[in-house]
C-alpha positions, 0 to 999 in steps of 0.5 A, a space after each residue: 207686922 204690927 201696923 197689919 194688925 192695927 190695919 185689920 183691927 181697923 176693919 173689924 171695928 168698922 164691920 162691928 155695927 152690921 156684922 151679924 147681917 153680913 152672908 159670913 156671919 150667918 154662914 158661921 153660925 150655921 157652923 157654929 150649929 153643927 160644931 155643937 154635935 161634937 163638943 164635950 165639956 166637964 161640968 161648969 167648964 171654963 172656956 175661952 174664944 178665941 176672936 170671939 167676934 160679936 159673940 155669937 159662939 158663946 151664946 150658943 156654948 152657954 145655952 147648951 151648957 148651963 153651967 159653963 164659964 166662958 171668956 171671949 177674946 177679940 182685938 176688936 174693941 167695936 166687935 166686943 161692944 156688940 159681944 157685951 150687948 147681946 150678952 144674954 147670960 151674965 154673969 157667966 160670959 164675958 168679954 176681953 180685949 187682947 191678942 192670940 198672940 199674948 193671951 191674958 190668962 193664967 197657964 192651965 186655965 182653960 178645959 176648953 178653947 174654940 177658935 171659928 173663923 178667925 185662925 186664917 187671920 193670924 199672922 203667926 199661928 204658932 204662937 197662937 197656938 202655943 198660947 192655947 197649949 198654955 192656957 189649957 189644962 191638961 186633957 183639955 181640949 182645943 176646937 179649931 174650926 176653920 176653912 181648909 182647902 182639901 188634902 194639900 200638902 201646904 197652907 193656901 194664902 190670898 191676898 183678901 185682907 190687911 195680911 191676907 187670909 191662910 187656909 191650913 188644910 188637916 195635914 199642916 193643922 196637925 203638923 203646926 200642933 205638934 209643934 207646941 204639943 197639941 196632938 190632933 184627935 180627928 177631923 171633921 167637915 161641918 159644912 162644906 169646906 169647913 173643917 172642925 179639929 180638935 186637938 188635946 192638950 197632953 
């Protein structure tokens, strides 16, 4: 698993320079647009993003709400240095290097975690998601956004990447949070297949 993850590390390091111009991306930040219209925070939030990419969620995040905090998080050391260039409201962003796996933060640290376009990455999305439980506070909430394939019953694995890809449909997002005690509010498609859940903590 961990070779895997250094081969799909790899990758992204290499995509980091031009990402932003690649139909993905652009694709993403469309989504990243219509997930804002669902998205509440406390005032001066603390978020976190999870595979936070070049960063192009946060910016948003930030714009929209002025007195937010908030930590990107990528295993991408190429994808972060594009992050930090870009970063057009420091202080209030900045950008880690780390794991979903193992996520460098404090239990009940977060009122807000994203994850868009990088949980179909993850070779073991429980723990992930266990780690998001811990790091949010209570009644905190957790937005995953992802592609999903409909009303399966089963998650839909393709051979594209190092470790390929997994699309969950609602059905096993809501039974993998239930797992570490995330409860699934609603879903919604933002675009396309694109699916938005949000889960709460507690």
């Amino acid at each position: 698993m961990q070779h895997l993850e250094s081969q799909k590390q790899t990758l992204f390091d290499r995509w980091a320079s031009v990402y932003d111009s690649l139909f993905p991306s652009v694709f993403y930040q469309a989504s990243h647009q219509r997930l804002l219209d669902y998205v509440t925070l406390p005032d001066a939030a603390t978020v976190l993003d999870l595979g936070c990419g070049t960063g192009k969620l946060l910016d948003r995040l930030a714009a929209q709400f002025s007195q937010m905090q908030g930590t990107g998080l990528d295993f991408s050391a190429e994808m972060l240095q594009q992050a930090r260039r870009a970063n057009r409201h420091r202080p209030r962003l900045l950008y880690v290097q780390g794991h979903a796996e193992a996520l460098p933060f404090a239990d009940a640290q977060f009122d807000a975690v994203f994850s868009s376009f990088s949980f179909l990455h993850y070779l073991n999305p429980v723990r992930v998601l266990q780690e998001v439980h811990r790091t949010l506070r209570r009644d905190g909430r957790f937005y995953l956004v992802d592609f999903s394939m409909g009303q399966r019953l089963e998650s839909v694995y393709l051979p594209v990447s190092p470790g390929g890809i997994r699309f969950y449909p609602p059905a096993v997002r809501e039974e993998m949070g239930q797992q570490v005690g995330l409860t699934c509010l609603a879903h919604y498609y933002l675009l396309g297949p694109v699916l938005l859940s949000v889960f709460t903590e507690g």
